[in-house]
Every structure is written in C-alpha cells, then in structure tokens.
C-alpha positions as CSV (number, residue, x, y, z in Angstrom):
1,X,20.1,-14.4,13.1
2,X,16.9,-16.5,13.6
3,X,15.8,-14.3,16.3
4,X,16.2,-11.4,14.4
5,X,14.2,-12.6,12.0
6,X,11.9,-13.9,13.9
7,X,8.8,-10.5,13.8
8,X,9.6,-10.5,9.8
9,X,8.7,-14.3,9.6
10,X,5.5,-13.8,11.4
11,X,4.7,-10.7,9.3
12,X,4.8,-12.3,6.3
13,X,3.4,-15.8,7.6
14,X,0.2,-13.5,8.7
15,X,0.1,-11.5,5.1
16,X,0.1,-14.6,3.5
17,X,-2.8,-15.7,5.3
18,X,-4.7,-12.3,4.9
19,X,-4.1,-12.6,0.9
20,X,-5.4,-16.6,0.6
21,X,-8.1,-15.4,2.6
22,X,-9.0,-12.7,0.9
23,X,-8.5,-14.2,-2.5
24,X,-11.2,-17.4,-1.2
25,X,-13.7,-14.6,-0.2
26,X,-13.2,-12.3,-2.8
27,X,-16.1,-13.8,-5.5
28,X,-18.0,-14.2,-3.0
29,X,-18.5,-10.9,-0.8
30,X,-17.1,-8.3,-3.8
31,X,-19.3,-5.4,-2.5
32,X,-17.7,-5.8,1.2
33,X,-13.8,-5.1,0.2
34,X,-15.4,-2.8,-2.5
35,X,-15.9,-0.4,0.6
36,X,-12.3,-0.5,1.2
37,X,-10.6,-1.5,-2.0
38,X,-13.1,-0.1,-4.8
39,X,-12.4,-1.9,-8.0
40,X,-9.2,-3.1,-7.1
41,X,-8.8,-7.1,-6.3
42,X,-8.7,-7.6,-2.4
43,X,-5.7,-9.9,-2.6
44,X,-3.4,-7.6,-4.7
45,X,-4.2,-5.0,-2.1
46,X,-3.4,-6.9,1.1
47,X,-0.3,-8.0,-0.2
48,X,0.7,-4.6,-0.9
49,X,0.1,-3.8,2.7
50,X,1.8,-6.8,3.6
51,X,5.3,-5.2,1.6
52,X,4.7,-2.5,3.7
53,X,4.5,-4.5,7.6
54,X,7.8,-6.5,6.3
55,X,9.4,-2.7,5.3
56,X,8.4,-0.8,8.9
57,X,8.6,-4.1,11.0
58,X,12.5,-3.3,11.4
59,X,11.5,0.1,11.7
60,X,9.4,0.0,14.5
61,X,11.9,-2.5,16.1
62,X,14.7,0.1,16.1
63,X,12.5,2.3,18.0
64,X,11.3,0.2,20.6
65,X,7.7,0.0,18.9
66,X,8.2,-3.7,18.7
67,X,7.5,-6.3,21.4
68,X,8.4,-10.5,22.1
69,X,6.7,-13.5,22.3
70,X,5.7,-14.0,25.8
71,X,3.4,-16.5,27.4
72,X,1.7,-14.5,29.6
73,X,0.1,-12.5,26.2
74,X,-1.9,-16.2,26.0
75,X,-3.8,-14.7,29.2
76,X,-3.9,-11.2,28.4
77,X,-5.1,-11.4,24.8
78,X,-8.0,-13.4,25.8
79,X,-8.8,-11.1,28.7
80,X,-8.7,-8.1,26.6
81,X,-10.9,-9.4,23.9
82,X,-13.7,-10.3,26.7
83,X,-13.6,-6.8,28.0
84,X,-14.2,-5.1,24.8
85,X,-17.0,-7.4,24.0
86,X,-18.8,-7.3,27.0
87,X,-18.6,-3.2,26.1
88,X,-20.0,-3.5,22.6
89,X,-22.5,-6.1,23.3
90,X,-23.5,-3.9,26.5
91,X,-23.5,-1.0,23.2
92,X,-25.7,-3.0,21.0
93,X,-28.2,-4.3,23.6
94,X,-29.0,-0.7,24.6
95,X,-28.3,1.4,21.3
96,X,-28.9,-1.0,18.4
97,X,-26.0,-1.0,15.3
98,X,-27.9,-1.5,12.0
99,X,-28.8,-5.0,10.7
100,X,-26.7,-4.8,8.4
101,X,-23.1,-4.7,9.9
102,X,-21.5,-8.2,9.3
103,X,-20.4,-9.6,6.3
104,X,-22.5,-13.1,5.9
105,X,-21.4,-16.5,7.2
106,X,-19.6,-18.5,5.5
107,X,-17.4,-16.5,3.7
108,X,-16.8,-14.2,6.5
109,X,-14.8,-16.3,8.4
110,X,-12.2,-15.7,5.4
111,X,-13.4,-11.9,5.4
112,X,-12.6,-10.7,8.6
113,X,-9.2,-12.3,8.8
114,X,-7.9,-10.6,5.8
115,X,-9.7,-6.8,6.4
116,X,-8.3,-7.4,9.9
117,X,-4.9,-7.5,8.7
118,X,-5.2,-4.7,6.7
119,X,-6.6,-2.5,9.3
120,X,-3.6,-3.4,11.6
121,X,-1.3,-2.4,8.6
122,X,-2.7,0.4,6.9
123,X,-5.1,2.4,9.8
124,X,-2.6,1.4,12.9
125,X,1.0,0.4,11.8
126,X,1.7,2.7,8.7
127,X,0.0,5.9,10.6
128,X,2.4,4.8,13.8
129,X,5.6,5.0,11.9
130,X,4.3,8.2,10.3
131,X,4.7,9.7,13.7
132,X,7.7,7.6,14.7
133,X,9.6,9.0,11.9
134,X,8.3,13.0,11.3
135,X,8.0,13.0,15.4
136,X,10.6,10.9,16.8
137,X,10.9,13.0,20.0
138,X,7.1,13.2,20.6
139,X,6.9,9.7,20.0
140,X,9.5,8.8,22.8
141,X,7.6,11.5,25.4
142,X,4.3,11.1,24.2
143,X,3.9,7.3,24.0
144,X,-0.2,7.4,24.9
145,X,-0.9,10.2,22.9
146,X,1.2,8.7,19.7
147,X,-0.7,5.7,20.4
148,X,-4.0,7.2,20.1
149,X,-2.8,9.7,17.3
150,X,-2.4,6.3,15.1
151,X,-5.5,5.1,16.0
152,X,-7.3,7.6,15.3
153,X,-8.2,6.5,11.0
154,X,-9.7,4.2,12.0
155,X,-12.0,5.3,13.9
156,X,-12.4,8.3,11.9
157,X,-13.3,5.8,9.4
158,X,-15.7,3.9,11.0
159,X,-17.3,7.0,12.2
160,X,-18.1,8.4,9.2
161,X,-20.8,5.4,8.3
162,X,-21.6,5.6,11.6
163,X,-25.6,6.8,12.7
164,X,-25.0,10.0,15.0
165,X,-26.9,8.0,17.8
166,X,-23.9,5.8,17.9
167,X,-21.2,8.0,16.1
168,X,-19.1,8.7,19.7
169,X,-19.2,5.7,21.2
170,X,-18.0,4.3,17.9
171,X,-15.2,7.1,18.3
172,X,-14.1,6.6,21.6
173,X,-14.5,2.4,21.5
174,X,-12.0,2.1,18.6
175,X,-9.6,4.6,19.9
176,X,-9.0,2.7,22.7
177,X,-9.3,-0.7,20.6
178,X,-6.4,0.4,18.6
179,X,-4.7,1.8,22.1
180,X,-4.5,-1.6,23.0
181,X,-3.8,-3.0,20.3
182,X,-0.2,-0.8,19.7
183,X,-0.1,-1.5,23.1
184,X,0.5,-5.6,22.7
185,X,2.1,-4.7,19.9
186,X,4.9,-2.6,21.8
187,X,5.1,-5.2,24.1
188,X,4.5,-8.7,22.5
189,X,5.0,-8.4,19.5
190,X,2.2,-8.3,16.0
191,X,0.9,-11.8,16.5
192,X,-0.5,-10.7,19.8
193,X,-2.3,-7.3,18.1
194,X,-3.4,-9.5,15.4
195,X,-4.6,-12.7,17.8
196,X,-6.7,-9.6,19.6
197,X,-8.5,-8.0,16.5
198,X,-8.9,-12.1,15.0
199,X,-10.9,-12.5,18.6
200,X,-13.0,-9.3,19.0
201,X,-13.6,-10.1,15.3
202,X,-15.2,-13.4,16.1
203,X,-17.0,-12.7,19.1
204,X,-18.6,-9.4,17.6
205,X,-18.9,-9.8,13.4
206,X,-19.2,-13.8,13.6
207,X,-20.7,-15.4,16.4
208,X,-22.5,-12.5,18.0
209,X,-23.6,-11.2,14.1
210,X,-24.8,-14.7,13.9
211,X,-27.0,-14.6,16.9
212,X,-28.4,-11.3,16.0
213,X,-29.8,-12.4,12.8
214,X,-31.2,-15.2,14.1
C-alpha cells in the first residue's frame, strides 16, 4: 500500500511546495504570474493544478506513463540539465534573449519553483493524458511522437512572446526540453521531471539571469 502510494505522496509534497512558494512570491512579482494567471491568485491556481497531478498520477501509472525512483536518475538528471544549458547559453551568447527575461532575485527563487510546477502539470502532464486517453493506441505505438505532441503548448507558448530572430530555436529547444522531461518521467518517476526543470531553471533564469544583468 505504501508503494502504491508512493508517486501520489510526492505529487502532493511537490504542489504543496509550488503553492507556499507561490503564495511568498505573489506580492512581490504580481505582474510575472499575471502572464499566466491574469487576476487570479497564483496560489489558488497551482493548487488547482496540483488536484489535477494527484487525479492523472494513477492514470498515467495504469498506462505505463509513470516511472520509479532509481539512483542512477541522481546522474542523469544532472547530466541532462548541463547539456541543455550549455545549448541555451551557446543560444544567448550568439543571438541575445531580451533583457528582460527573468523574474528578479530574490523572490524568484520562490517564482520559478512554483511556475515550474505548473508548467509540468498544465503544458506537459494534463496535454499527455489528453492523448493517453482520446489516443490510447497511438500513444502505445507512437511513444516519441506523443511525447512531443504534449510538449508542444509549451513551446507554442513560449513562442508566441518570442522575437522571430529567436522564435525556432525557442520552438525546437523546448520541444525537446519537454521530450526529456516525459521521458524521466516515464521512466523515474515526477520528482526526476521536476528535479530537471528546478535545475535548468537555476542555471538559466537565476544564476545565469544574474550574471547577465550584472
């Protein structure tokens, strides 16, 4: 029973971090969730998003969408999160993303956490078991394209307040993000997707945002 428990209890241990998080950062950077969440509050939201991880967790398990724990996922995360930021970095140094990209220190070491759990839940997990449930056979035969189907808000998303100088590598960079991120998913489990997106987060929108302003 513990065991099969187990991806719930990590859900909901992560969603309750997003929504403290959130609800810290909230006075303090209302026009950055206000791109996401409009006049809604932040934490509210998240933890709506969070109901919705604990209802497809099981879900997703059923269909084999749902990795373990392992301890090798304590090498590969890291790994993973290097590669794509040596690739954006290599992006910024040669293109230039506006100044503007990062939410301000202090507050967005709260930020980031939160909107990265929501990302995972509402632009990866919730499209995901859209096609696991209206598709299921695609799904089982079409693993890579299913994977790159649900990542694709996102970087639709992202896209959109994108500069066209930038727009497709934007595009292709967080379609393959989100590829790997389902992917550590499928195979170890959320806390792995979200250890990778909390990393890449504080390589690229904290310390690396940090050192471009200064």
């Amino acid at each position: 029973m513990r065991r099969a428990n187990y991806a719930e209890g990590v859900v909901a241990a992560v969603a309750i971090f997003a929504i403290c998080a959130a609800w810290l950062a909230a006075p303090h950077l209302p026009q950055w969730f206000a791109r996401f969440f409009g006049s809604a509050p932040p934490a509210l939201c998240i933890a709506g998003l969070g109901v919705a991880a604990l209802v497809l967790t099981p879900l997703l398990k059923r269909r084999g969408w749902w990795g373990a724990f392992r301890l090798e996922m304590l090498l590969v995360v890291p790994l993973l999160v290097a590669g794509f930021a040596l690739a954006i970095t290599v992006a910024d140094r040669l293109a230039g993303f506006p100044p503007d990209l990062n939410a301000p220190l202090p507050w967005s070491l709260l930020y980031y956490p939160a909107m990265g759990f929501a990302a995972q839940v509402g632009l990866h997990l919730v499209p995901l078991a859209a096609i696991v449930l209206w598709a299921p056979r695609f799904a089982q035969a079409r693993p890579w394209m299913t994977m790159a189907a649900a990542s694709a808000p996102e970087a639709m998303l992202q896209v959109m307040s994108s500069e066209s100088t930038v727009a497709a590598f934007v595009a292709a960079h967080l379609v393959l993000f989100g590829v790997t991120e389902l992917l550590l998913l499928r195979r170890y489990g959320f806390i792995a997707m979200y250890a990778f997106r909390l990393g890449y987060y504080l390589y690229w929108h904290i310390l690396w945002a940090a050192w471009r302003a200064g």
